[in-house]
C-alpha positions as a Markdown table, in Angstrom:
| # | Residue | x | y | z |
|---|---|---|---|---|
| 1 | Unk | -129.1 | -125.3 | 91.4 |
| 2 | Unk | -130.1 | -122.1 | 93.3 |
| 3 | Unk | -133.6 | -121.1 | 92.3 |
| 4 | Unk | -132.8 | -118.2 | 90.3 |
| 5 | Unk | -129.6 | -120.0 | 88.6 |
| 6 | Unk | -130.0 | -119.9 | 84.8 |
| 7 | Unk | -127.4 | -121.5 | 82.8 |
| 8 | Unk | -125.7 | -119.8 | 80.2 |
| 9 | Unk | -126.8 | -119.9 | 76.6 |
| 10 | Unk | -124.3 | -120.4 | 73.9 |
| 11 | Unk | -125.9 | -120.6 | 69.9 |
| 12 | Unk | -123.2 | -121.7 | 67.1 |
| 13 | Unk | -123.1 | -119.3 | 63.5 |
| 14 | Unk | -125.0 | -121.8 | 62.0 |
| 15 | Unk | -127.7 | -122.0 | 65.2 |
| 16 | Unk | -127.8 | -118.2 | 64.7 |
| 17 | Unk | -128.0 | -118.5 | 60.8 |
| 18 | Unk | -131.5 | -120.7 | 61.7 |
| 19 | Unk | -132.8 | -118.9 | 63.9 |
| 20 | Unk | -132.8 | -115.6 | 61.6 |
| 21 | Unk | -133.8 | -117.6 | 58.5 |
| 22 | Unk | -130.5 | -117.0 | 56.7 |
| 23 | Unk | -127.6 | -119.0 | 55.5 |
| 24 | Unk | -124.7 | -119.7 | 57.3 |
| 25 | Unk | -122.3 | -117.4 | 55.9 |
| 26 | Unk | -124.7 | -114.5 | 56.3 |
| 27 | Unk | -124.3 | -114.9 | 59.7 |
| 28 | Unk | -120.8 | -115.3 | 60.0 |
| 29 | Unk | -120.1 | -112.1 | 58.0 |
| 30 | Unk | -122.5 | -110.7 | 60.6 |
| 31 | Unk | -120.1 | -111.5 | 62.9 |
| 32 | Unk | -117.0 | -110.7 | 61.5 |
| 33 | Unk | -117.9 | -107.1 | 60.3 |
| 34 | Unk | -118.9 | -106.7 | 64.0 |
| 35 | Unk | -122.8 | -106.2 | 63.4 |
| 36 | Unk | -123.0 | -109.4 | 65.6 |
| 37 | Unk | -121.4 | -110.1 | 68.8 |
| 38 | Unk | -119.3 | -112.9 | 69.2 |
| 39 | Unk | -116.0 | -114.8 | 70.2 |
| 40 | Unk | -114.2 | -117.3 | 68.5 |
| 41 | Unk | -113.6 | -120.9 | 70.5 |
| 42 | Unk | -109.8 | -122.6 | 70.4 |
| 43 | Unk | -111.2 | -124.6 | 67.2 |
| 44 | Unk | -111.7 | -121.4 | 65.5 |
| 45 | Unk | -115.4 | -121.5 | 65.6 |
| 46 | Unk | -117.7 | -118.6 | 66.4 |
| 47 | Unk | -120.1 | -118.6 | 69.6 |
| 48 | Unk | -122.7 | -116.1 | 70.4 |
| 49 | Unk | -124.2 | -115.8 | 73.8 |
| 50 | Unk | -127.9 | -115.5 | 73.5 |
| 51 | Unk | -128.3 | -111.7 | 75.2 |
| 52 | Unk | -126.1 | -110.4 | 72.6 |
| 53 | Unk | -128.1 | -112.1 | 69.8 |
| 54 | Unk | -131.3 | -111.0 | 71.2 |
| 55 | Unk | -129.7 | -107.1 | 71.4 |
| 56 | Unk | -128.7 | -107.8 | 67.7 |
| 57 | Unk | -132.2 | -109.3 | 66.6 |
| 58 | Unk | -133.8 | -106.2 | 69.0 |
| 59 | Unk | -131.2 | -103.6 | 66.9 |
| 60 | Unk | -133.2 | -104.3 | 63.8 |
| 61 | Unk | -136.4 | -105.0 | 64.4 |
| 62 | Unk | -136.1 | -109.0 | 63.6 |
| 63 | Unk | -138.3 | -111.7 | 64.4 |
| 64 | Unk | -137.9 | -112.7 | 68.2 |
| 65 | Unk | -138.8 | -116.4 | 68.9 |
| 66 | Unk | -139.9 | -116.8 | 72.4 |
| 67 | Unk | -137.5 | -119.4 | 73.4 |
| 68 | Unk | -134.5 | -117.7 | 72.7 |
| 69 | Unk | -136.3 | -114.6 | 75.2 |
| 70 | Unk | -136.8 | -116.8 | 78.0 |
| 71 | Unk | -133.3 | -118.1 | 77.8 |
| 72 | Unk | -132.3 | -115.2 | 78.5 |
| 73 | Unk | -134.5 | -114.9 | 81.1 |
| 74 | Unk | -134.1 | -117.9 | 82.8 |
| 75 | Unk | -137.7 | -118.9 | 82.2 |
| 76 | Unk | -139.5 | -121.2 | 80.3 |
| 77 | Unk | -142.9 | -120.0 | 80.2 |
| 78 | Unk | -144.3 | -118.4 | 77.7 |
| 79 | Unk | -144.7 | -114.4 | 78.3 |
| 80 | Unk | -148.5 | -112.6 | 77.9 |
| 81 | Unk | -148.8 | -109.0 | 77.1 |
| 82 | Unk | -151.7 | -107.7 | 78.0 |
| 83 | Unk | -152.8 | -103.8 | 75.5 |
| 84 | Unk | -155.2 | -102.0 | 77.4 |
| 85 | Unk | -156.1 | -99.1 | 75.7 |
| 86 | Unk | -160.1 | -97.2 | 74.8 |
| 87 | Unk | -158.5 | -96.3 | 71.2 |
| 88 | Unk | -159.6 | -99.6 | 69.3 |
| 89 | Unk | -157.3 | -98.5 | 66.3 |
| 90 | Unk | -154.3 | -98.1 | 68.1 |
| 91 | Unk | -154.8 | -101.0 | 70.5 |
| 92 | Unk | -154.9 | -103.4 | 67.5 |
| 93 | Unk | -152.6 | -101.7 | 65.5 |
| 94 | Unk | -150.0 | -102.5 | 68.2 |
| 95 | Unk | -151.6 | -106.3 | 68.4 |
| 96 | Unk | -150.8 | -106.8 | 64.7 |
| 97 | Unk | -147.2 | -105.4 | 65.6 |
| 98 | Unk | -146.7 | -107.4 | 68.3 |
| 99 | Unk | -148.1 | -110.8 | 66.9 |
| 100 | Unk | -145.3 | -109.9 | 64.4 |
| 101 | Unk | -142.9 | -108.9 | 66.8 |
| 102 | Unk | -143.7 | -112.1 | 69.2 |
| 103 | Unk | -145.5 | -114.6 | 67.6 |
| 104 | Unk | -145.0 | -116.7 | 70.2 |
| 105 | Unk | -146.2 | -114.8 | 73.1 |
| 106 | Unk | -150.5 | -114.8 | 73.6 |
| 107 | Unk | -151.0 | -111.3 | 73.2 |
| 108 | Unk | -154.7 | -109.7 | 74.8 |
| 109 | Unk | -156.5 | -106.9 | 73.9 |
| 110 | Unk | -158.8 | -104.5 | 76.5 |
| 111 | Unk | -160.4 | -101.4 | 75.9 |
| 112 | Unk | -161.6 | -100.1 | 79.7 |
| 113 | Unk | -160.3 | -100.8 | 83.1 |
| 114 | Unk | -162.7 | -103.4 | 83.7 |
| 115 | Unk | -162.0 | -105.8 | 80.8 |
| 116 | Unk | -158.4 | -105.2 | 81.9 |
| 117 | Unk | -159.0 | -106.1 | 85.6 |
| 118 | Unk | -161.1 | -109.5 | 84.7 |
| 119 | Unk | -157.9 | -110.3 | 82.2 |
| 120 | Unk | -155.4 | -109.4 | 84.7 |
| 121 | Unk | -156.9 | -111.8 | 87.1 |
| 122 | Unk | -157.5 | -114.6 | 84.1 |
| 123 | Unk | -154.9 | -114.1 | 82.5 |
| 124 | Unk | -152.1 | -112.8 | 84.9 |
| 125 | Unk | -150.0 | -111.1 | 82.2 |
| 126 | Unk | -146.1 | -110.5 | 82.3 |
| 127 | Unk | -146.4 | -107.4 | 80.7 |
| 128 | Unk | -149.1 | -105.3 | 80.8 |
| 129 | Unk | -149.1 | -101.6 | 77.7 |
| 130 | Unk | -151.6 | -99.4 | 79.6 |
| 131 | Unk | -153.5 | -96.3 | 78.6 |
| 132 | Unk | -154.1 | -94.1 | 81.2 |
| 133 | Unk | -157.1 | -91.7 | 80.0 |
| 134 | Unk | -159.4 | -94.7 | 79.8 |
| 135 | Unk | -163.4 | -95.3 | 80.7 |
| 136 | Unk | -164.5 | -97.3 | 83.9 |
| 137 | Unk | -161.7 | -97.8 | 86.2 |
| 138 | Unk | -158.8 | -94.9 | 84.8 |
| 139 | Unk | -154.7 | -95.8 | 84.1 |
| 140 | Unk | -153.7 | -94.1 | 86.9 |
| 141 | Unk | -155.8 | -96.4 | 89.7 |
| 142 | Unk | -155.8 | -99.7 | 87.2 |
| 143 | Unk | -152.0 | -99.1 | 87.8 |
| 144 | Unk | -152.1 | -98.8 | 91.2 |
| 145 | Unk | -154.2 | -101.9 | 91.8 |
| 146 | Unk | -152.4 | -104.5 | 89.4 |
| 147 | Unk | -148.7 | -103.2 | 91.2 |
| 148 | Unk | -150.2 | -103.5 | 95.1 |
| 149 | Unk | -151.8 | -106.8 | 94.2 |
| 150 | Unk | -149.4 | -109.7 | 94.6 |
| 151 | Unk | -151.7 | -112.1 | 93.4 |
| 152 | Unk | -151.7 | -110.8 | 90.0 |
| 153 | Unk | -147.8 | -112.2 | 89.8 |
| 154 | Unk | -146.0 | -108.8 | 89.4 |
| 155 | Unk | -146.1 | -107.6 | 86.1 |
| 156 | Unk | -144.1 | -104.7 | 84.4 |
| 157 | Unk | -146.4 | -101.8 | 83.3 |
| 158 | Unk | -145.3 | -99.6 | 80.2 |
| 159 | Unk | -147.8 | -96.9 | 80.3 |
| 160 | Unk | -148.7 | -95.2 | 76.4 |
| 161 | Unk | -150.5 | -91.9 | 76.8 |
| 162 | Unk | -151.5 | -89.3 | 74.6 |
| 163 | Unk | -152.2 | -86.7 | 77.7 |
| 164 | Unk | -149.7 | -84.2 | 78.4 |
| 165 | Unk | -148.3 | -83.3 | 81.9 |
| 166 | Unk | -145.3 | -81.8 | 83.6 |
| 167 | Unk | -145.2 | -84.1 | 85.8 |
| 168 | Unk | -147.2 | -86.8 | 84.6 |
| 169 | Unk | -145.0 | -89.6 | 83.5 |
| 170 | Unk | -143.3 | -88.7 | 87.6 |
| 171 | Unk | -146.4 | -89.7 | 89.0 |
| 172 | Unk | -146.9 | -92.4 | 87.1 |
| 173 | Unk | -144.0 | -94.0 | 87.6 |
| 174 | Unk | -144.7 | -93.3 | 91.8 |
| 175 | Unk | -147.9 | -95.0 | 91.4 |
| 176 | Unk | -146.3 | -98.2 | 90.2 |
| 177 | Unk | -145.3 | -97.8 | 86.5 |
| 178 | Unk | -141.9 | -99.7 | 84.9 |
| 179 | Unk | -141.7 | -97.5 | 81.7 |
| 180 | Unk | -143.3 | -94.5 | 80.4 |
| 181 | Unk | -144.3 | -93.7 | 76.5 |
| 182 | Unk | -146.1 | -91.0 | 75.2 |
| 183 | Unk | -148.1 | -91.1 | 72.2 |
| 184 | Unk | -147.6 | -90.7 | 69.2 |
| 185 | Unk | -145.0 | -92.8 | 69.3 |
| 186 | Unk | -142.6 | -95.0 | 67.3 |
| 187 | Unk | -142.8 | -98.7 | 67.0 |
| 188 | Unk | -139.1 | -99.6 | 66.9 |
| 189 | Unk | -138.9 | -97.6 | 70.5 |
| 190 | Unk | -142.0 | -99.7 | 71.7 |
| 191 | Unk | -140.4 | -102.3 | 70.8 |
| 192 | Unk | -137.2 | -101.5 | 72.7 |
| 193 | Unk | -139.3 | -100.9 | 75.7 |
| 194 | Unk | -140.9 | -104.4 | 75.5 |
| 195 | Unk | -137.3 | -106.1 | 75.1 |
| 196 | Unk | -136.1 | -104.4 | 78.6 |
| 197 | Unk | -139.4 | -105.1 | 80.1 |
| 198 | Unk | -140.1 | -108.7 | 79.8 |
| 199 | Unk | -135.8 | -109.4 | 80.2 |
| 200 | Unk | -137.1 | -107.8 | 83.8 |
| 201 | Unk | -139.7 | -109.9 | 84.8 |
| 202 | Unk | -139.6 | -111.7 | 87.8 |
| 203 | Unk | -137.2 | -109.4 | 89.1 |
């Protein structure tokens, strides 16, 4: 098998029904009023490939376990996310969210560039929320580093700023950035930002 070759991921209605914690039936009328992807097998049986059950789960802000992620990925690993941001509210507000979101997934927390550059060596993090306006070492350079750094495996950078800018979330994205969010901002399109993020990795 080529090195990127994944195999194709098939769940049943009742492997679905499991997986969100509901009863078989549920999911089944999931899929029949077309909330949930899916195509029926000669037997008459439902089947539903794992990206469209990780868009549904995605669509409403459900519970994502980590396996079914990396089977759509191809990858067994377990992904880190990495929140480096000065505001010590925020960054453990979107912890909490994301422990929810991912409980799977170890989850770190800096607050300057520093503490981010000693995890991002450590740790060597998938996916990496980052701040720019922060003390030490600023977003802007910490972004630059971690993307011409091979050693620190390539991860996907979804910058979160509060700081406004014509051309800001432009330059960003020229000095290495993957996705660009600014603050405030809503969880649900955090979220949505994640999903595409960490589907990307390694690519």
């Amino acid at each position: 098998m080529a090195k990127h070759e994944k195999k194709v991921r098939i769940f049943s209605a009742l492997e679905v029904a499991n997986i969100c914690g509901v009863v078989n039936q549920t999911a089944i009328n999931w899929i029949k009023n077309g909330y949930l992807k899916a195509f029926t097998t000669p037997g008459g049986q439902y089947r539903v490939y794992a990206e469209d059950l990780v868009e549904f789960l995605s669509s409403r802000n459900m519970r994502m376990p980590a396996e079914l992620l990396a089977s759509v990925e191809g990858a067994v690993e377990k992904r880190k996310i990495l929140i480096v941001d000065d505001d010590q509210s925020l960054n453990n507000m979107i912890k909490g969210y994301l422990e929810k979101k991912f409980p799977d997934f170890p989850i770190y927390q800096a607050y300057d560039g520093f503490e981010a550059g000693r995890l991002m060596v450590e740790q060597k993090p998938s996916l990496v929320i980052l701040d720019i306006d922060l003390p030490g070492i600023n977003g802007k350079e910490l972004c630059r580093k971690i993307k011409s750094d091979p050693s620190l495996g390539s991860p996907k950078i979804l910058v979160v700023t509060g700081l406004s800018g014509e051309h800001l979330e432009e330059t960003m994205k020229k000095e290495g950035a993957d996705a660009y969010l600014r603050k405030p901002f809503d969880f649900d399109e955090l979220t949505g930002q994640i999903f595409d993020l960490l589907k990307r990795v390694g690519s």
